[in-house]
N, C-alpha and C positions, 0 to 999 in steps of 0.2 A: 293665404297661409304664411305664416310668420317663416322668416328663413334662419337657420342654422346660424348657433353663435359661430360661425367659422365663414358667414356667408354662402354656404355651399347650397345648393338647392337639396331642398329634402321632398321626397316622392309621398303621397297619403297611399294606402292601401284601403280600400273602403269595397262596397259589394258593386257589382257594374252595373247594374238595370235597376229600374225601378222597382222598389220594396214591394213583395205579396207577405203579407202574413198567412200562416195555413193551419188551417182549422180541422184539427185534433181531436178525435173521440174521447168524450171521458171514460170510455169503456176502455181506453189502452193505459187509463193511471193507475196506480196502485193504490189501497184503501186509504192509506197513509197522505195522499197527496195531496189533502185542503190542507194539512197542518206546516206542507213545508212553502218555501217562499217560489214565486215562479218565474219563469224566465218565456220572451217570446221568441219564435225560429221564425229566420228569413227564407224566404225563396226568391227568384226571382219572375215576375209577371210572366217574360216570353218564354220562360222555362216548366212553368206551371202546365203537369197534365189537363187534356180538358175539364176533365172531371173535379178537378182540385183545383181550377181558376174560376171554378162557375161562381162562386162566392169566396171576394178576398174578405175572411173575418178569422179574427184575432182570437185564439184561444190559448190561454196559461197551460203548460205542459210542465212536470214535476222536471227541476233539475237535478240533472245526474252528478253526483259529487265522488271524490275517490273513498272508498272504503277498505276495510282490510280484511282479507279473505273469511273472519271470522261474521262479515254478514253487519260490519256498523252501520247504524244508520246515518245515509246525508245529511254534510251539512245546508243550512238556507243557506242560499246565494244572493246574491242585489242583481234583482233585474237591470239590463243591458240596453243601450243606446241601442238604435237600428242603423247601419252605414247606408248611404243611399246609391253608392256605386263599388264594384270592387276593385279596380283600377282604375284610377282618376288622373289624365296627365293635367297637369300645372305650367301652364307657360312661366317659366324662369324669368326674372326682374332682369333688368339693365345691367344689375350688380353682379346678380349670379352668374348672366353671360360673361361677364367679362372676367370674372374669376375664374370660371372653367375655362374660356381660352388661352389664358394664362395656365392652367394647368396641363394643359392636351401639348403648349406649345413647347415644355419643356418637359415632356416625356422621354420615357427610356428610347433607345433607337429601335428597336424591335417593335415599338407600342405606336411610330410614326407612321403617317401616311398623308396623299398629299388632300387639301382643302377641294370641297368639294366634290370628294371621292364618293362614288355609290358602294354601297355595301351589299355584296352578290353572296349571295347563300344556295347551297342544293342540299334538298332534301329527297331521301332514296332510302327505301326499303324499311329497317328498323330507326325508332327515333329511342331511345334510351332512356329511360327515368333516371339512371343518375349518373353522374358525371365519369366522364371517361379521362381511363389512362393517356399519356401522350403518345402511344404508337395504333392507339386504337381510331380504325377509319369508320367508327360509327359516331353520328354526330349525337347528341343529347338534347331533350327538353329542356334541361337547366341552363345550358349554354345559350339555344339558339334564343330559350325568353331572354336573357338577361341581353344577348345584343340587341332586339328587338328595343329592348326599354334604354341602353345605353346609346342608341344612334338616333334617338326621338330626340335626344339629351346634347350630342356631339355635335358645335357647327363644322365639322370637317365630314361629316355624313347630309347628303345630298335628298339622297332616297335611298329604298333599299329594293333590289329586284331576287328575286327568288325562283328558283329552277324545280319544279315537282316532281318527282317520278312517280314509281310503282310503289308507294307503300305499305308495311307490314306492322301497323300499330292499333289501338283500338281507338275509339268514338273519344274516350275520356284527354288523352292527352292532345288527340284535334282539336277539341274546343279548349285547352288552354292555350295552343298557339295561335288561334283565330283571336280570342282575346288579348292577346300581345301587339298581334297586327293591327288590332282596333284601337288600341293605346299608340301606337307610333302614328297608325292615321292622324291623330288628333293635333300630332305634331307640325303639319299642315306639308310635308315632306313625300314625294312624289312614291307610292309601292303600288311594286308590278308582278305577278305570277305568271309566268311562262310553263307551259306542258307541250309536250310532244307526244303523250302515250297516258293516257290519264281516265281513270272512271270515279265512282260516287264519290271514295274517300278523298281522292287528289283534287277534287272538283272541290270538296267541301270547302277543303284549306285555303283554295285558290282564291273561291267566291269572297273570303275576307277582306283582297286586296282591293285598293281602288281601280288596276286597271290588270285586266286577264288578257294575256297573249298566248298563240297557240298557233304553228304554222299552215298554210293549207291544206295539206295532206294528213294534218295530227290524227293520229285512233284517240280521239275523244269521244266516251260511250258516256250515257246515263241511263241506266235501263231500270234500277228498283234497288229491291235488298231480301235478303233471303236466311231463315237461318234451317241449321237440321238435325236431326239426331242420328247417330250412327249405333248400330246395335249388332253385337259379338256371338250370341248365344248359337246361330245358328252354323257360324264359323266353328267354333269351341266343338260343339257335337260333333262334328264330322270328323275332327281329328282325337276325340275320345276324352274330350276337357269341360268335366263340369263344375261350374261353379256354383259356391257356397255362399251366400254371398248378403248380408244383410243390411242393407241402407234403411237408416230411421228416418224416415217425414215423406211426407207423400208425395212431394216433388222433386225428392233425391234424388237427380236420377241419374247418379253417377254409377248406382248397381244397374239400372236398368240396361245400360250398356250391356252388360255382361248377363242379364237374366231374362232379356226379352227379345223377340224380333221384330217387333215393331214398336212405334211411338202409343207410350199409353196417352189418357184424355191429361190426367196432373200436367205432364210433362209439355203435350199439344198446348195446353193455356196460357203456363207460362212462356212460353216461347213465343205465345201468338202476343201477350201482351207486352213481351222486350220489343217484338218485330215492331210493333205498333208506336213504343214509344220512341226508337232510335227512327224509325221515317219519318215521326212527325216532328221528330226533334230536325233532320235533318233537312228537310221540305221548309221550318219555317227558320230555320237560321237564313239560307241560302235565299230565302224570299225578301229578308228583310238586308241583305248584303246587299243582293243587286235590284232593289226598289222596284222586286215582284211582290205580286200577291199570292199567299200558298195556293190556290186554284191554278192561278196559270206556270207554277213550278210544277204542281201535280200533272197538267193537260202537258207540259214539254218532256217529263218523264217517259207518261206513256205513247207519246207520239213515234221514238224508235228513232228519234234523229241521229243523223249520221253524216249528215255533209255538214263542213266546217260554215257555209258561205251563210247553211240558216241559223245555226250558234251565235253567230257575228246581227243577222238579220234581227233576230229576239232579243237581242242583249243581255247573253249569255257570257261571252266574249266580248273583247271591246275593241280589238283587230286579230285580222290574219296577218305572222309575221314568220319570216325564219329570225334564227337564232342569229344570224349576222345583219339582218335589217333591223332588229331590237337593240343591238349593239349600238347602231347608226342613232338612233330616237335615244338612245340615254348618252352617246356622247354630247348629242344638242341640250338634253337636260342639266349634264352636271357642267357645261361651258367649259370643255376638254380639248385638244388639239383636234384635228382632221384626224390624224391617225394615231391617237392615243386617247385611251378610255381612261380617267382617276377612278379607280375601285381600289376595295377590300376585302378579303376573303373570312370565308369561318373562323379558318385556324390562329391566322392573327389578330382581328377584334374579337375573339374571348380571352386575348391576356390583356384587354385595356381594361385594369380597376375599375369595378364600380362605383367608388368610393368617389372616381376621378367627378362624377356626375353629382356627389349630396347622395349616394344610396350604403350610408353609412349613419354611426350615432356608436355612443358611449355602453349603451346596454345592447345587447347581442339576445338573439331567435335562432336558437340552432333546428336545424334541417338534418333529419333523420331519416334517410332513402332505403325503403325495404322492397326490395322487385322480385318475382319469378316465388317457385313452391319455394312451399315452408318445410324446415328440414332442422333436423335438429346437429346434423355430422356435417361436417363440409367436404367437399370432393377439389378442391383447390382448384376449381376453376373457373368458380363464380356463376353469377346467372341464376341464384337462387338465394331464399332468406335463410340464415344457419343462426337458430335461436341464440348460439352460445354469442357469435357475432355481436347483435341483435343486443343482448345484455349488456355487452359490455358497454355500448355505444351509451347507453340509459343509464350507466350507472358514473360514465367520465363527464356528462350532464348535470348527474346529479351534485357531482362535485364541484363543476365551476358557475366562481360565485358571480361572472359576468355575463351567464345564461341567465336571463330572467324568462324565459317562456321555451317552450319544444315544438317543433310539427311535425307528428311523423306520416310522412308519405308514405302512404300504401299502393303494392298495384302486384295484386297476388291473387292466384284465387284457390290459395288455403295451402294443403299439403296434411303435414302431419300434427295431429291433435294435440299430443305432448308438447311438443316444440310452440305449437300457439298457445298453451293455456299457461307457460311460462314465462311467456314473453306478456301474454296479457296481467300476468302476476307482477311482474316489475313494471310494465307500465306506470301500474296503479299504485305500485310506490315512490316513483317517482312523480305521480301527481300529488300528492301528497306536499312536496314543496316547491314545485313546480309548476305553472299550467302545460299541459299538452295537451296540443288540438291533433285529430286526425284530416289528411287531408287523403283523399281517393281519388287514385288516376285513372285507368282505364277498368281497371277491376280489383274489388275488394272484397270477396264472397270466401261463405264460408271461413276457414283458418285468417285468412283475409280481415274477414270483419269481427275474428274474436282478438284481433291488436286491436282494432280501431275500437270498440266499443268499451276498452279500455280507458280510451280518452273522456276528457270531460264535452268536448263537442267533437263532433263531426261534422266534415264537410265531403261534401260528394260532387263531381258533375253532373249534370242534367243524365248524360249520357253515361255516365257509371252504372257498372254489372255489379251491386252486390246482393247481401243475403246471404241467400245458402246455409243458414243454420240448419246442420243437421248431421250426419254422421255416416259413412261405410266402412265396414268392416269385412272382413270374412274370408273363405280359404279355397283352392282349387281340388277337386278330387280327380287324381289323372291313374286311378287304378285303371279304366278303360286303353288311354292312350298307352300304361306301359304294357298290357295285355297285346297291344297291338304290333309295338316296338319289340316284344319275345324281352322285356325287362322285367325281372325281379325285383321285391325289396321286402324283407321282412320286418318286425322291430321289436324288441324285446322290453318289454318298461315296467317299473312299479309305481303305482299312482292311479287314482281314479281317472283322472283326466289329463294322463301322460302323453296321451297319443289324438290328444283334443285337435291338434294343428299338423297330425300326420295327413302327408298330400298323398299316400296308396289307400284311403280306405274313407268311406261318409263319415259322416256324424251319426254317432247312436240317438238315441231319444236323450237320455242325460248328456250327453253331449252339447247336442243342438238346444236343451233349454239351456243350460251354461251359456252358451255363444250369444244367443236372443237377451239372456239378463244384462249382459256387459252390453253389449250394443246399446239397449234401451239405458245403462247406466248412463254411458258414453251420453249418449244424449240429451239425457236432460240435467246433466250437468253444465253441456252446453248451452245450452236452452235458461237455466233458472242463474247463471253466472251472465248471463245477455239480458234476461229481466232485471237484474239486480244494478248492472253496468250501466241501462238506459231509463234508471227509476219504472218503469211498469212491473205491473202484475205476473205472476207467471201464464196467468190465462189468456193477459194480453199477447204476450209474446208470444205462445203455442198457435195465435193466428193468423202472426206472422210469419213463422218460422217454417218448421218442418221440413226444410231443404229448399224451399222458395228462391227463387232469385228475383231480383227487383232492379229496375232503373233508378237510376239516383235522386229523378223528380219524383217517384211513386216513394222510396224509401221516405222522401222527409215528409211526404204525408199520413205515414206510417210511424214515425217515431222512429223509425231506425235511424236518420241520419235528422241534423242540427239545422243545417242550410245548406244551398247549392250554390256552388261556385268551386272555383279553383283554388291555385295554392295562395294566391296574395288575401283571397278572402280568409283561408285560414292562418295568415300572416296576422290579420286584423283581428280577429280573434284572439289568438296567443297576444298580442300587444294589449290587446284590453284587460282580458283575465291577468296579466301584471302587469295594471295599474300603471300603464303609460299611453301617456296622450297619442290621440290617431297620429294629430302631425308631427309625433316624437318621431326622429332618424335612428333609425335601431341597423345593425351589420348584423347577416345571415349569414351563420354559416354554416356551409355545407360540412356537413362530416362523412359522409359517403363519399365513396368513389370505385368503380368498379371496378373487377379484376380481369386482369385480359389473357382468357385462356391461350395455352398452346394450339388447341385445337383451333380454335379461331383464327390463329394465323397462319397456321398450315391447311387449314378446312381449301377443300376441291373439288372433292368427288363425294358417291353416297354408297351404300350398298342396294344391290338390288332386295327385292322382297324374298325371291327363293331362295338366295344364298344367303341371307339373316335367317330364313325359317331354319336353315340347312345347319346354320352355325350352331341355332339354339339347342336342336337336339340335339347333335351330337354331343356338342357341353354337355349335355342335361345326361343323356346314357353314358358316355364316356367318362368325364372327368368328373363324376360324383357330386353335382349338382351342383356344377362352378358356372351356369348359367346365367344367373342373376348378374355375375361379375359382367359378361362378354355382354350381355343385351344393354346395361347401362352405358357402355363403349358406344355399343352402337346406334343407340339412341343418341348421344352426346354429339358423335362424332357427322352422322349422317341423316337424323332424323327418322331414326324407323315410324315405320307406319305407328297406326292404334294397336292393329292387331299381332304385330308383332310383340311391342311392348304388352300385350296382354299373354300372349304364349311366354314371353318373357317370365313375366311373375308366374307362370303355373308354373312353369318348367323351375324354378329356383326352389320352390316346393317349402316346404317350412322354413328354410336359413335362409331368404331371400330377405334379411333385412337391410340390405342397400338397396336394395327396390322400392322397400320401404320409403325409406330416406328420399328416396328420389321424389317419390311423390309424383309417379307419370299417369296424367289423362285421368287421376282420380282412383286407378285400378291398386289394391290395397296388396302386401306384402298377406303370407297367412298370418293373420290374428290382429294385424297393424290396426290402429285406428284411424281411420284419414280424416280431416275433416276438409274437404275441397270439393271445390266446385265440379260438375262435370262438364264438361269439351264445348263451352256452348259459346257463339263466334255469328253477332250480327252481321253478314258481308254485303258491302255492293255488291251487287252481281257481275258486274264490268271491270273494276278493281280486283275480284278472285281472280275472275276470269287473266287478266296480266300479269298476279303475279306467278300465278302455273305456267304461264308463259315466259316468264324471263327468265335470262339467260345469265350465266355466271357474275356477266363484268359490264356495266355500263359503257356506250361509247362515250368518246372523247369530247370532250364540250368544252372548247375553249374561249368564249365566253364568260363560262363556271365554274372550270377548272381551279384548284389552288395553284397560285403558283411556286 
């Protein structure tokens, strides 16, 4: 690869495994689709379901181009090169070293450290999609990739060792950091993972590295994966709360929550087949980390091990060490004093420029980070996508004329309908002169995936939750509960359907068809703007859709998602759709950055469950249905349960539209439309299991500590 008129080393972003083409029903194209031009979708081989790798063949899928809400037809596009990797490290020329040394050696003093230093990272609990404030002690995706790909680059980085805890993130942003770690591997530079307390998810990350440490004593569990449904109806009844409650598609089943006691068969399926895809996903990453075979990961799983010495014996592990005998093995690595280690911490190698390395160029790829529900108000504390936000970021894009391309990062799963079918509305005018690629982190369903589908491609993880086309709506009837309470409430109104979203009283027959018409509108407006977005049919989509959730490898064999990989593959994307070379050096920039709530810094304690149920009511009878307000607090502040947040919204009765807004667990505001996913959470079973066991504040690791 040719280097940078500046000699700097420039990085390729291409797809990482070998090329599957996936072969497409013509039953999912629209009639239209011999006459427009076609494009093919990547996936990758060890990514492919089984069912979807049994024959790698190539089939033309209509290209989805931007239109304008009045329904134009696509434009052709020019079929596309295939990349044959999606991060490719490039050993740097003689030149390029010595010009990065020259640059590292007169850096800022803050940016220095000494030659040969290891680069010690911990990772704990939540990992962030998008970049954080400076007083914020949660580390980030975006951070931890970029030193990952900047110390593969740095000769004053040695190796890099990394510290796991208990973490609290999904399948989608693991494997984009196992992918980073596989890029620095290649760098021929020594990476180590250390755990003390670790199951499925911590194991995942770790298996990336080239060498696993874990002291003798560690709770190192692998035990399986499990997911579940939780179901309200028969809570609700008892304390006089029925819900109204109409979810459209047959595997919606964010109403079911709230209108059944048990798991219907729709909902059983899908779940059996998420279950099925994140183990197998997880079984053969881990197989081909540590040069198993999926059989004998599968036979180590359920064997129930539990003594460190046969981890070590299997080669699961590659020693037993403590945390001060691994100290001892990387000061011999990085050729450091007896009693001094050269390292570098998080906080300071993510203010060393990327630029310092060649990951820079003249045209710019802005990055567009949208996390947590879809909300159309903001609550100024962040932790959620606020469509107005959201606009603005797309339309100072659209204005600068040294964007040539957009990615936006999704990792939602949905919230409120209005707010996404907005944002999916500027998307789409912003592709218009524009490319933007969607790129999926741990989940994009539902509201989720009505931005993404906006884009002219999509990318997804293997492990990506999305889908979820579909819609909930509907209202609480709590005439029983105030009957119970010795509450009145009368209402006086003129109007046919004044008192359609009154919480003291059912739906009449006109009524409840009204509420049934809008729901089914709600829907297939969703539905026929998701056809229209991904060039199919509407017939095609309705068999996709219906509230369905999918894996990210099932989605792009569905047409719902482009190709599978991460963000650099949808880097590659956005640089080809504007018409610049792979090995063109382009600066990304982040335009996100999170907000760092109050509550976050003073968070401590929680409330108990009786005393939130206790709070609710009496708001709800006392202070005139100011409950919606106090239950939003305490969701915010302490995590209430599901079912609190579900007493929540009844008790807020019709004026709960910051409940709305919130967008919690899927459970709707009366009359709100939501369009989100419902509560659904692949877990290791041994990872749950740690993190309901941990405790406020990690100990002390001074080793890993920053200093």
């Amino acid at each position: 690869m040719a280097a940078m008129a500046t000699s700097v080393m420039s990085i390729r972003v291409l797809a990482n495994r070998p090329a599957l083409l996936v072969a497409r029903s013509a039953a999912r194209r629209p009639a239209s689709a011999t006459s427009r031009a076609a494009r093919l979708v990547v996936r990758s081989a060890d990514d492919a379901s089984a069912e979807a790798a049994g024959s790698a063949v190539a089939t033309a899928v209509p290209e989805q181009q931007p239109a304008s809400s009045g329904g134009d037809a696509p434009i052709a596009a020019q079929p596309e090169a295939l990349p044959e990797v999606e991060l490719e490290y490039v050993e740097p020329s003689g030149g390029q070293k010595a010009w990065t040394s020259t640059k590292v050696a007169f850096a800022l003093p803050w940016r220095r450290f000494k030659s040969g230093s290891a680069l010690v990272l911990k990772v704990s609990g939540q990992i962030a999609e998008q970049p954080q404030g400076r007083f914020s002690q949660t580390v980030s995706l975006p951070a931890l990739c970029d030193c990952l790909k900047k110390a593969a680059l740095d000769p004053r980085v040695a190796g890099v060792v990394v510290k796991i805890e208990p973490l609290a993130c999904g399948w989608g942003k693991l494997q984009e950091l196992r992918r980073h770690v596989e890029f620095f591997r290649k760098s021929g530079k020594f990476s180590m993972a250390y755990m003390e307390r670790a199951g499925e998810k911590e194991y995942y990350l770790a298996s990336a590295f080239e060498e696993v440490y874990a002291p003798p004593s560690a709770s190192l569990s692998l035990r399986g994966m499990s997911v579940s449904g939780t179901f309200l109806r028969g809570a609700l009844e008892k304390v006089g709360i029925e819900p109204e409650v109409r979810r459209i598609g047959v595997y919606k089943s964010a109403g079911d929550q709230l209108l059944r006691t048990d798991m219907s068969e729709a909902q059983r399926e899908q779940l059996s087949a998420l279950l099925d895809d994140i183990f197998g996903g997880f079984v053969a990453d881990v197989a081909a980390s540590r040069g198993k075979t999926v059989e004998e990961v599968e036979e180590f799983l359920d064997s129930g091990v539990y003594d460190m010495e046969e981890f070590k014996r299997r080669g699961f592990v590659t020693d037993l060490l403590y945390e001060c005998e691994l100290e001892e093995v990387l000061k011999a690595r990085t050729g450091g004093k007896e009693d001094e280690l050269p390292k570098v911490g998080y906080r300071k190698y993510k203010s060393v420029r990327p630029s310092t390395f060649g990951f820079t160029g003249k045209k710019a790829v802005a990055v567009i980070r949208a996390s947590g529900a879809i909300t159309g108000t903001s609550n100024g504390t962040g932790g959620r996508i606020t469509s107005g936000e959201v606009i603005a970021q797309l339309r100072s894009v659209k204005k600068n004329k040294n964007v040539a391309a957009v990615v936006l990062r999704i990792d939602s799963p949905g919230g409120e309908a209005l707010a996404s079918d907005l944002m999916w509305r500027e998307v789409r005018e912003l592709a218009k002169t524009k490319p933007v690629v969607a790129s999926m982190a741990d989940v994009a369903a539902s509201g989720g995936y009505y931005m993404a589908m906006a884009c002219s491609k999509i990318v997804a993880e293997p492990l990506t939750i999305t889908g979820s086309i579909g819609v909930v709506t509907g209202k609480f009837n709590l005439k029983s509960l105030y009957e119970k309470l010795g509450y009145a409430k009368e209402n006086i109104s003129k109007g046919k359907y004044a008192q359609l979203l009154a919480e003291n009283k059912k739906f009449t027959p006109e009524e409840e068809a009204l509420f049934d018409a809008s729901a089914t509108h709600a829907y297939e407006s969703f539905r026929d703007k998701a056809a229209l977005s991904r060039g199919m049919s509407v017939e095609a989509m309705q068999e996709v859709a219906q509230g369905r959730v999918w894996s990210g490898q099932r989605a792009a064999t569905l047409g719902l998602v482009d190709a599978v990989g991460g963000i650099s593959r949808a880097l590659q994307l956005a640089k080809q759709a504007a018409g610049l070379a792979a090995d063109e050096g382009v600066r990304v920039l982040e335009l996100s950055r999170a907000k760092t709530s109050p509550l976050q810094l003073v968070a401590g304690g929680g409330a108990s469950l009786p005393a939130a149920l206790g709070m609710l009511l009496m708001q709800a009878v006392l202070a005139g249905g100011s409950a919606g307000q106090g239950a939003a607090a305490t969701s915010a502040a302490a995590g209430a349960p599901l079912l609190v947040q579900a007493l929540a919204s009844a008790l807020a009765g019709a004026g709960a539209g910051s409940i709305a807004a919130e967008g919690i667990a899927g459970i709707p505001a009366a009359g709100a439309v939501q369009a989100q996913m419902p509560d659904i959470a692949v877990e290791g079973v041994a990872s749950q299991a740690l993190l309901s066991q941990a405790g406020a504040q990690a100990a002390s690791s001074p080793l890993f500590d920053e200093e």
